[in-house]
C-alpha positions in Angstrom: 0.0 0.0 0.0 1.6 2.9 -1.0 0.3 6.8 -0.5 1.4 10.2 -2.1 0.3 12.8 0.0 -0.4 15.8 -2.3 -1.9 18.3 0.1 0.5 20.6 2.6 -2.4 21.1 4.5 -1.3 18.5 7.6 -3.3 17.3 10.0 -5.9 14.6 8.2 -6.1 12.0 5.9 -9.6 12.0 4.1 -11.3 9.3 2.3 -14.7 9.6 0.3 -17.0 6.7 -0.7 -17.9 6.8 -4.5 -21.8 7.5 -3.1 -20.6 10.4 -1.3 -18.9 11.8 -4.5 -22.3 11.6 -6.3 -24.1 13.6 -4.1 -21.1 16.7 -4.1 -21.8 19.4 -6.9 -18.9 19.8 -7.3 -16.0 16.8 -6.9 -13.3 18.6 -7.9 -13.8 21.7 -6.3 -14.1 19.5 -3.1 -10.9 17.9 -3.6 -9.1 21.0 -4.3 -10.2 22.5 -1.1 -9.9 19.4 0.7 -6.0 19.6 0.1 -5.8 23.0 1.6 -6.1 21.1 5.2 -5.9 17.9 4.7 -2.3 15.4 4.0 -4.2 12.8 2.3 -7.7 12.9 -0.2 -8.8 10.4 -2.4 -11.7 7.8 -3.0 -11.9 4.4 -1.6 -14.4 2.0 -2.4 -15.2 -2.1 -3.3 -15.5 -1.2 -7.0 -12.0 -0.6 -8.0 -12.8 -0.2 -11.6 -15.5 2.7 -10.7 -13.1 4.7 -8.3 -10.4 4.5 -11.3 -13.1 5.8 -13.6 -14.6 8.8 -11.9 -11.1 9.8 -10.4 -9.8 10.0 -14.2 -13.2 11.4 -15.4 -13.1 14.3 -12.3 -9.3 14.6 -13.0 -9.0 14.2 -9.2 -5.7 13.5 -7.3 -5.8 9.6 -5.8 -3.5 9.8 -2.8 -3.9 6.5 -2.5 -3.0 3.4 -4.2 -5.9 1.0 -3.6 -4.3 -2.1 -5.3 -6.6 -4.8 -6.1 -8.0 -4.5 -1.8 -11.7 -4.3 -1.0 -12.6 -1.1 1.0 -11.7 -3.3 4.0 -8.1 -3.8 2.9 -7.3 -0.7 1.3 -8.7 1.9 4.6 -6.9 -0.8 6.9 -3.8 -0.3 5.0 -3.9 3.7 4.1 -4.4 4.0 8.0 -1.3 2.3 8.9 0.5 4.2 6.3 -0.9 7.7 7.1 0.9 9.0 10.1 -1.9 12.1 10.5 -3.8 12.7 13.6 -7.2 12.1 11.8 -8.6 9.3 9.1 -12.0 10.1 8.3 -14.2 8.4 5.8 -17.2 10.6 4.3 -20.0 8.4 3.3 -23.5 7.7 2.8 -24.6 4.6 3.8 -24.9 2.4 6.9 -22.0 -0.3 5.5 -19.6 3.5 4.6 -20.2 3.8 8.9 -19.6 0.4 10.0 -16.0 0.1 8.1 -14.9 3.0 9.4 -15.7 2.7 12.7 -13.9 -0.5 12.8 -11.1 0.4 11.8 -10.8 3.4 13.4 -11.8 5.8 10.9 -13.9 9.0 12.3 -17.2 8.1 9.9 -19.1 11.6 8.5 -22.0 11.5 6.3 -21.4 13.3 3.3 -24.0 15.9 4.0 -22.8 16.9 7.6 -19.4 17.0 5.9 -20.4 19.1 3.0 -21.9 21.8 5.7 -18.9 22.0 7.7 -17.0 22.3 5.0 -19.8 24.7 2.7 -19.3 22.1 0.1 -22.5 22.3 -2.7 -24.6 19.4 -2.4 -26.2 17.9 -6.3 -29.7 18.5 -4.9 -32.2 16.0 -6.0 -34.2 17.1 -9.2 -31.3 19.9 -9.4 -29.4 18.2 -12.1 -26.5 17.8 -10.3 -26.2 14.0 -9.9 -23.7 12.1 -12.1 -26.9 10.7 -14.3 -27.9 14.0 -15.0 -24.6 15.7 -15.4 -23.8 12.8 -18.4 -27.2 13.5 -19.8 -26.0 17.1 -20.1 -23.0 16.5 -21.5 -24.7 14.7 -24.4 -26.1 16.7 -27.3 -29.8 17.2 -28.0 -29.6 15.9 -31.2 -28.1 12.4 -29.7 -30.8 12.4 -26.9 -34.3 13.3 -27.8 -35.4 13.4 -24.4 -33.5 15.1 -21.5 -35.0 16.1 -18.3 -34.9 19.7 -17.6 
């Protein structure tokens, strides 16, 4: 397990679940703040092939080197690796909680998160999911039909 700490910000090492992305405006924007106080941000997650994909598609910078581990493996690893203070894990669901909590990850849902941090949430019905944000992307005269 290897990490490459891009932020000089210090004091935390900060995971997000692929869910959690979704439901942030703004990925990007969120990672590039992120940095500003935190040592280590990237995305962990059991579908390796997804986290590769959206980090190349948001152009975001993976601190960590996931391998071929489940979530399970990979947090357990980038904790031991990671000599910050804090690992926290910003997720969505009941199963994003339970793996960090046991393995000694401070667990935030991604909307307490995004309002201590004034992140932009995608609001449903905003157009700000990743659905909708691919449906924008395409032209009208490939999609008939495009929710507005």
């Amino acid at each position: 397990m290897s990490t490459d700490g891009g932020g000089d910000g210090g004091g935390m090492t900060l995971a997000f679940s692929l869910s959690a992305l979704d439901r942030l405006e703004n990925p990007d924007a969120v990672f590039e703040d992120a940095r500003t106080w935190s040592r280590f941000v990237g995305v962990v997650d059991d579908d390796l092939e997804a986290v590769e994909r959206t980090v190349s598609d948001y152009g975001l910078g993976q601190d960590f080197d996931l391998g071929d581990r489940d979530r399970w493996l990979a947090m357990e690893g980038i904790r031991e690796s990671t000599r910050t203070p804090r690992h926290v894990y910003v997720g969505t669901t009941g199963a994003d909680r339970q793996v960090a909590i046991q393995l000694g990850w401070e667990y935030l849902h991604v909307t307490e998160a995004a309002e201590r941090a004034d992140w932009t949430l995608s609001g449903e019905g905003s157009g700000g999911g990743i659905a909708a944000r691919v449906l924008r992307a395409v032209p009208d005269r490939l999609l008939p039909f495009r929710p507005r």
